[in-house]
Backbone as JSON Lines, residues from 0, in Angstrom:
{"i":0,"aa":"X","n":[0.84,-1.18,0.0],"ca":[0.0,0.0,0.0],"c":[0.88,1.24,0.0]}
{"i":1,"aa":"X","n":[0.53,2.46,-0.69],"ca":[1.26,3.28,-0.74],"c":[1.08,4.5,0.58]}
{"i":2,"aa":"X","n":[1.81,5.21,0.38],"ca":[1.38,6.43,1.24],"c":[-0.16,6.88,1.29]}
{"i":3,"aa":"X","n":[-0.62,7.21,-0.31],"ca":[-1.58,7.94,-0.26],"c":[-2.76,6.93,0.06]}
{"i":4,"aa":"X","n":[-2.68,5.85,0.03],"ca":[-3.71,4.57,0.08],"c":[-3.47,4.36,2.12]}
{"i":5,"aa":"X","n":[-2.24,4.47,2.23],"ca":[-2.48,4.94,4.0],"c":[-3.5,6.19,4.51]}
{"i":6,"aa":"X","n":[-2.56,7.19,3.8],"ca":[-3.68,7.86,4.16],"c":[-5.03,8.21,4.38]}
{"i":7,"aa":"X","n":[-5.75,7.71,3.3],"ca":[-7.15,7.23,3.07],"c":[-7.35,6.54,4.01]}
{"i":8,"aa":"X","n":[-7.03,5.58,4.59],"ca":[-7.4,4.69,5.43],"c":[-7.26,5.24,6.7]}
{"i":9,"aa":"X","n":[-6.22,6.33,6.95],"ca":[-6.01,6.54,8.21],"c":[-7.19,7.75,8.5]}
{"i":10,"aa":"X","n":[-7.86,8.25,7.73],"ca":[-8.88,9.15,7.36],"c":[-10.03,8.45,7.69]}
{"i":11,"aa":"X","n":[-10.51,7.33,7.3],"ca":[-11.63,6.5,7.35],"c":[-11.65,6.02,8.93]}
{"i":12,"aa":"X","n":[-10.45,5.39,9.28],"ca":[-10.45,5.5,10.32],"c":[-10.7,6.46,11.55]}
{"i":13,"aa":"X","n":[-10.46,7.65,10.92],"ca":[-10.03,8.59,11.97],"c":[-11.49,8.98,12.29]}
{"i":14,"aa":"X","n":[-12.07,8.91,11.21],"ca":[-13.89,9.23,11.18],"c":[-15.16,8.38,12.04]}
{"i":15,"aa":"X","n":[-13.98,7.26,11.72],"ca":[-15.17,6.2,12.59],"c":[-14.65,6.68,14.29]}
{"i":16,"aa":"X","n":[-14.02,6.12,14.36],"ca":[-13.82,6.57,16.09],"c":[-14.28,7.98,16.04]}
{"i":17,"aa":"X","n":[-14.41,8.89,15.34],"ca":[-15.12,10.03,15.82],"c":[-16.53,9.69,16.73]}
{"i":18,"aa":"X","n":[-17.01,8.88,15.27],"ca":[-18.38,8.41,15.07],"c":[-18.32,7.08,16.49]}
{"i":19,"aa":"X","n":[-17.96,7.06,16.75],"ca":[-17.67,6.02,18.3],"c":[-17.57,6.77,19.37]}
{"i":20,"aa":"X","n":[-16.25,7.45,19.4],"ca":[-16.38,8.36,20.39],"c":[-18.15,9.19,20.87]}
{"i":21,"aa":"X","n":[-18.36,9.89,19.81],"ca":[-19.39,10.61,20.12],"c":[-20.86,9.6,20.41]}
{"i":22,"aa":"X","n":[-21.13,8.64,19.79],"ca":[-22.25,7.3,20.53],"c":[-22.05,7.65,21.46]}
{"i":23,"aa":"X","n":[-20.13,7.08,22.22],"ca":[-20.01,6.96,23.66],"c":[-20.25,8.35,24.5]}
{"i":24,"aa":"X","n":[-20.65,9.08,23.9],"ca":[-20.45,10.66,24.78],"c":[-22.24,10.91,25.16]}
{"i":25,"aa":"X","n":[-22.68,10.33,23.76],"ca":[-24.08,10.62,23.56],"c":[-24.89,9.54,25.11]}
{"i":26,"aa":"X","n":[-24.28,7.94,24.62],"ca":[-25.12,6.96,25.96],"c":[-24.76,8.19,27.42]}
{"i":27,"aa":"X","n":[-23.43,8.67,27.7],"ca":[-23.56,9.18,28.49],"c":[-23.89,10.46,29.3]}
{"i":28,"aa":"X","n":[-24.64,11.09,28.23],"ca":[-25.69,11.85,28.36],"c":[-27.09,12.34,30.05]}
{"i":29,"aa":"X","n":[-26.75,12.8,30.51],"ca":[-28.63,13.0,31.31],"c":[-29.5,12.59,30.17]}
{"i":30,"aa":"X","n":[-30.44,12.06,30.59],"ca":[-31.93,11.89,30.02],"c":[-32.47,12.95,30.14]}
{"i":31,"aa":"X","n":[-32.78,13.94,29.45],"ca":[-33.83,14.85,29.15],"c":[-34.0,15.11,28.04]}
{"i":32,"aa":"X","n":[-35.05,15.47,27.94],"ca":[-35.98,16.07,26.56],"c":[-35.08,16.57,25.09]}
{"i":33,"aa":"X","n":[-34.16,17.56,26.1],"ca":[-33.05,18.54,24.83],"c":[-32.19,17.73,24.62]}
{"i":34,"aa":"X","n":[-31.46,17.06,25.84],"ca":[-30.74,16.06,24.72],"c":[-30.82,14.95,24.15]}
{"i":35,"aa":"X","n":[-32.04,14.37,24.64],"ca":[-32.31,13.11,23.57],"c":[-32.28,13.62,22.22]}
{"i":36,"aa":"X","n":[-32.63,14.66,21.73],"ca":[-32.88,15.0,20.6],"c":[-31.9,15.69,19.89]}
{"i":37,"aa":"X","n":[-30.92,16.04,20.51],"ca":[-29.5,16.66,20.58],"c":[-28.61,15.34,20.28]}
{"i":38,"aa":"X","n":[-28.81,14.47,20.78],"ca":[-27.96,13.34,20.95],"c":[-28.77,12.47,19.82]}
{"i":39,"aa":"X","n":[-29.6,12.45,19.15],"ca":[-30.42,11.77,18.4],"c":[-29.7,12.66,17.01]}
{"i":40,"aa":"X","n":[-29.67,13.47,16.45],"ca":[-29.05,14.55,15.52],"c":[-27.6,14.14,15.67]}
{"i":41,"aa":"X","n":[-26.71,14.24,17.06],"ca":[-25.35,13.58,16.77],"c":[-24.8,12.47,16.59]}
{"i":42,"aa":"X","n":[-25.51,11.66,16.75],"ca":[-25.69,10.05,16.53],"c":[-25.53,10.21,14.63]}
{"i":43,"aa":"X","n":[-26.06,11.22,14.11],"ca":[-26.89,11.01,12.81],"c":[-25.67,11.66,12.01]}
{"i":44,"aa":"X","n":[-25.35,13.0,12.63],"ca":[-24.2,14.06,12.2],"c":[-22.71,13.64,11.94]}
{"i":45,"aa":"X","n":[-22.81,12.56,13.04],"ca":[-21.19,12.17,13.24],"c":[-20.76,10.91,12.88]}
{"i":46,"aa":"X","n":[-21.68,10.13,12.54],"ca":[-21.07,9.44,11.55],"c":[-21.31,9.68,10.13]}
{"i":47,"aa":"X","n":[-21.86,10.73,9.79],"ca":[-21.83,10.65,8.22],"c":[-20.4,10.85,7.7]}
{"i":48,"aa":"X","n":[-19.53,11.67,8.2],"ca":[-18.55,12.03,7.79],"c":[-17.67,10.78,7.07]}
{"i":49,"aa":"X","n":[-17.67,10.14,7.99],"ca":[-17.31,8.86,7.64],"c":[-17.57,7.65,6.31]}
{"i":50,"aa":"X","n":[-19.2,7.82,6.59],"ca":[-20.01,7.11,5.4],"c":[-19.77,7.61,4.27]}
{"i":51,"aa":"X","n":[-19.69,8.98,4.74],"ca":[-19.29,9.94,2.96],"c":[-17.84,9.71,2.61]}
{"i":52,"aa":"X","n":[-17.21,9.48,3.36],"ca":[-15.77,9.45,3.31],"c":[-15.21,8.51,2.11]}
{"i":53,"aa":"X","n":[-16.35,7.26,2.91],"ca":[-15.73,5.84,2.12],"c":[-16.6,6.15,0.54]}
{"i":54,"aa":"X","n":[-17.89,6.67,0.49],"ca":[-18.27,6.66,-0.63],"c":[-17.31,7.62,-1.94]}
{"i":55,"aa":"X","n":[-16.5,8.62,-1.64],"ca":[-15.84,9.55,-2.04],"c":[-15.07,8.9,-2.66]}
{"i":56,"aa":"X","n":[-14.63,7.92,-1.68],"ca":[-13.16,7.35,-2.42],"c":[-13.83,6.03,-3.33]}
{"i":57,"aa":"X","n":[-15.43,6.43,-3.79],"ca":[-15.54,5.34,-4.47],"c":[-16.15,6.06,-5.36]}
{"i":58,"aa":"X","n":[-16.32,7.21,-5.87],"ca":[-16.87,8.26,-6.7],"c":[-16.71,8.49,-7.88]}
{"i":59,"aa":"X","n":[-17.42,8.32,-8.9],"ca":[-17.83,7.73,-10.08],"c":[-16.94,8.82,-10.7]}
{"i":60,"aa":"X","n":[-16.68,10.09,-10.73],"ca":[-16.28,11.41,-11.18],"c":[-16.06,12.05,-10.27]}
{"i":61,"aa":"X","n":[-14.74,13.04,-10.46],"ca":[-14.18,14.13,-9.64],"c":[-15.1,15.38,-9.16]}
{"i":62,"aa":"X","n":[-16.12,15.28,-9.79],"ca":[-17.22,16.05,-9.36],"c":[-18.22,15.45,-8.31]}
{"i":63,"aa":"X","n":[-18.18,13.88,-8.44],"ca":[-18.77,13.54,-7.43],"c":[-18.09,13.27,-6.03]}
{"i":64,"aa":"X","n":[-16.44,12.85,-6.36],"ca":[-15.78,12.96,-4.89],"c":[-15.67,14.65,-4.47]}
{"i":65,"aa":"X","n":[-15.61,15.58,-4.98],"ca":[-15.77,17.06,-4.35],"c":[-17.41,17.07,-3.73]}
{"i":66,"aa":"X","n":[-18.41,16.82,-4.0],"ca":[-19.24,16.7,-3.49],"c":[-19.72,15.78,-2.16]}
{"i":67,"aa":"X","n":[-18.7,14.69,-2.55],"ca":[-19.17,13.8,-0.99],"c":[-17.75,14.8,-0.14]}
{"i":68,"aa":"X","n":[-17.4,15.35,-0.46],"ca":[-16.59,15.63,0.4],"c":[-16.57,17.18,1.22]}
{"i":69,"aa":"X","n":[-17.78,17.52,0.72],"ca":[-18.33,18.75,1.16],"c":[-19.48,18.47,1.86]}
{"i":70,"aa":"X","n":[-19.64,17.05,1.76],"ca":[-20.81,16.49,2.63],"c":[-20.03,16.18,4.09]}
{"i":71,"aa":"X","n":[-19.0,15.8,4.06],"ca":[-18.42,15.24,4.87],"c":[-17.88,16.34,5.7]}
{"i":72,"aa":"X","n":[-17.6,17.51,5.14],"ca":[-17.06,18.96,6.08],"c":[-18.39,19.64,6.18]}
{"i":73,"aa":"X","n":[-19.59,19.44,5.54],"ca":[-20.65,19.67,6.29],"c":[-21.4,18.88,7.55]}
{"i":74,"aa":"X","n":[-21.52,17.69,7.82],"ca":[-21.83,16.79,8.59],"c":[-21.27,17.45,9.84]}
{"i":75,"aa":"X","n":[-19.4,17.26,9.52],"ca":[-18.36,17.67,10.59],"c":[-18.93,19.22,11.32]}
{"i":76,"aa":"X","n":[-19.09,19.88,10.21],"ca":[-19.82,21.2,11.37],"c":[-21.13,21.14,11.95]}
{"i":77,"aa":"X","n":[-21.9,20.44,11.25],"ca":[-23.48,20.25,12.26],"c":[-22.68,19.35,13.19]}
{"i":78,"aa":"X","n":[-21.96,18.5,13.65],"ca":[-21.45,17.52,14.56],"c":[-21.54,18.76,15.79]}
{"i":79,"aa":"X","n":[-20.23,19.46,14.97],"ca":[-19.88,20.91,16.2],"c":[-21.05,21.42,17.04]}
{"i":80,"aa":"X","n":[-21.9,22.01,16.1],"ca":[-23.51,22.44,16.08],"c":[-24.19,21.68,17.76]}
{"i":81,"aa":"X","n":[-24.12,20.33,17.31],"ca":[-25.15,19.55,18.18],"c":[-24.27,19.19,19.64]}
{"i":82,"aa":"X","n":[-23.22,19.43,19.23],"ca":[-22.07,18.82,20.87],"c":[-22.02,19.95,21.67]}
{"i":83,"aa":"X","n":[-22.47,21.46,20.65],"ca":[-22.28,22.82,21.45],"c":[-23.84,22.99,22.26]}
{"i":84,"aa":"X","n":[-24.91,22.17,21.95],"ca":[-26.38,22.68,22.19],"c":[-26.44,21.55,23.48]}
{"i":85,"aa":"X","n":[-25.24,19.94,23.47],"ca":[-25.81,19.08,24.25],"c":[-25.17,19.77,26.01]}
{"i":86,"aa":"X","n":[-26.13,18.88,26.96],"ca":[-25.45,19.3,28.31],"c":[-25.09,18.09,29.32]}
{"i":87,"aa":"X","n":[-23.96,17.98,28.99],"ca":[-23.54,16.7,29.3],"c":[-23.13,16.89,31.44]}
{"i":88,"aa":"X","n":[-23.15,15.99,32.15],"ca":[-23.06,16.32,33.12],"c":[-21.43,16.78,33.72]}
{"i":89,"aa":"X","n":[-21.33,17.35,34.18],"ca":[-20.07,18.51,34.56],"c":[-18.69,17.55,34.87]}
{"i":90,"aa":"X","n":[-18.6,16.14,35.02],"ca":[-17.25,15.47,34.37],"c":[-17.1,15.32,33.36]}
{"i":91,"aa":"X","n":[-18.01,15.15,32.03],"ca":[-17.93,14.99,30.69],"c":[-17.85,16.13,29.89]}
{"i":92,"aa":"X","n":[-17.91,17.2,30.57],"ca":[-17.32,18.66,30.37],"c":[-16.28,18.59,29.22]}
{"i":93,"aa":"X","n":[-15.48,17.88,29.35],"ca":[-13.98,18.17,28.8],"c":[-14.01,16.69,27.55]}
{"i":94,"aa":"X","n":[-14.97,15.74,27.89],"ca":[-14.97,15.01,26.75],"c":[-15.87,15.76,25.68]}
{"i":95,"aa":"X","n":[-16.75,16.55,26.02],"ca":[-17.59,17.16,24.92],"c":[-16.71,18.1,24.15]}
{"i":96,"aa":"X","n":[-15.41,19.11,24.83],"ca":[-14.51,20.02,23.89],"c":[-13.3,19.41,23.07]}
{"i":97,"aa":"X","n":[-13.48,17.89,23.94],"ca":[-12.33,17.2,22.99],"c":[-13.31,16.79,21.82]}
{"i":98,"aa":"X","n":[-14.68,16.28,21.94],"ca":[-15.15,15.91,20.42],"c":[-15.49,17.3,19.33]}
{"i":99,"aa":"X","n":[-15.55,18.44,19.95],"ca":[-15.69,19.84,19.57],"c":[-14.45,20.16,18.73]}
{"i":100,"aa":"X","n":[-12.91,19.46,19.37],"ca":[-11.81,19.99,18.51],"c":[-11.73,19.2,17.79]}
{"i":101,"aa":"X","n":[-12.07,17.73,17.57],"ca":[-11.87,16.76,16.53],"c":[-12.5,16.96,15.44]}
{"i":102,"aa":"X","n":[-14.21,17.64,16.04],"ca":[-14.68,17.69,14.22],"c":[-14.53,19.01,14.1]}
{"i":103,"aa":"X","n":[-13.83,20.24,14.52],"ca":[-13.02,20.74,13.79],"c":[-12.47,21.04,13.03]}
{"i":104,"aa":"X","n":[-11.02,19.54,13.47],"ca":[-10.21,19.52,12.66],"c":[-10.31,18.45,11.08]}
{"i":105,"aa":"X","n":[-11.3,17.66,11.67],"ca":[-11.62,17.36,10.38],"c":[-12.61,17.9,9.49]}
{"i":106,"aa":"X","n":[-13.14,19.21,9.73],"ca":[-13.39,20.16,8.9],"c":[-12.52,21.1,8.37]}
{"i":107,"aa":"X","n":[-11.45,21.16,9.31],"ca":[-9.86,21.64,8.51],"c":[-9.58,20.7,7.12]}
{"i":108,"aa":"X","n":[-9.54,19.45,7.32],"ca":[-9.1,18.34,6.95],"c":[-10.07,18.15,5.69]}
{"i":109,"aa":"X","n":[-10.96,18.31,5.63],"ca":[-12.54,17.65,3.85],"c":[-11.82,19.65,3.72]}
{"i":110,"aa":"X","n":[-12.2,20.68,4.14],"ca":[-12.48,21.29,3.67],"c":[-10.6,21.68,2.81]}
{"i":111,"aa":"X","n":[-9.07,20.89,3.1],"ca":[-8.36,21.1,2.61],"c":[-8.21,20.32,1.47]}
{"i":112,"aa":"X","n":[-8.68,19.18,1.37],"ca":[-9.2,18.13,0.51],"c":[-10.12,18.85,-0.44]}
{"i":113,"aa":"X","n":[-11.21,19.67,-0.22],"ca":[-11.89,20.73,-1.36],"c":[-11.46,21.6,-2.18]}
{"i":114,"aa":"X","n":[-10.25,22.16,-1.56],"ca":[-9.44,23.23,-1.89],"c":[-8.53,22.9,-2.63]}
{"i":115,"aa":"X","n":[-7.59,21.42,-2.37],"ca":[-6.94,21.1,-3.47],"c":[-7.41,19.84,-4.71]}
{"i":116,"aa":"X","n":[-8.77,19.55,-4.54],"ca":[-9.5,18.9,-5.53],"c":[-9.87,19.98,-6.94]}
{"i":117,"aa":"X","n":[-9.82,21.26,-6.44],"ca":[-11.14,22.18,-7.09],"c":[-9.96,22.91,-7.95]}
């Protein structure tokens, strides 16, 4: 496998444990009203990035991998969106700004991937 075929993979990867991490942030949640539904949206948000990820790298035309891949730095900011609205109880404080800097940076990450596709 080459570099760039690592990379990809280390990308796919990097998406799913997002998409893990944040499940695990979501089960540990309070039960109430705002965030079931908060946590129901990030459940939904945070793994797409991922799903789009793998479809990208299977994209019929360069017009269609720029497109899953603007799906994928869109997902990544509604992720942000829904982790900033949830209220997780005051030890999970600091797991909610670590999933806050991850999809981030992988909106650094699709949206540098846009920039040098285009």
């Amino acid at each position: 496998m080459n570099k760039t075929q690592n990379s990809k993979y280390d990308l796919e990867d990097r998406t799913r444990l997002f998409a893990e991490k944040c499940r695990d942030y979501i089960r540990d949640l309070p039960k109430t009203t705002t965030n079931n539904e908060y946590g129901n949206q990030l459940a939904r948000a945070s793994g797409s990035p991922g799903a789009n990820y793998i479809e990208a790298n299977e994209a019929l035309s360069k017009k269609d991998f720029v497109m899953r891949i603007k799906i994928c730095r869109k997902e990544a900011k509604e992720s942000v969106f829904w982790l900033r609205l949830s209220q997780p109880r005051n030890e999970k404080e600091e797991d909610k700004l670590v999933l806050i800097d991850e999809a981030q940076q992988l909106v650094k990450i699709f949206n540098s991937i846009v920039e040098k596709s285009i």
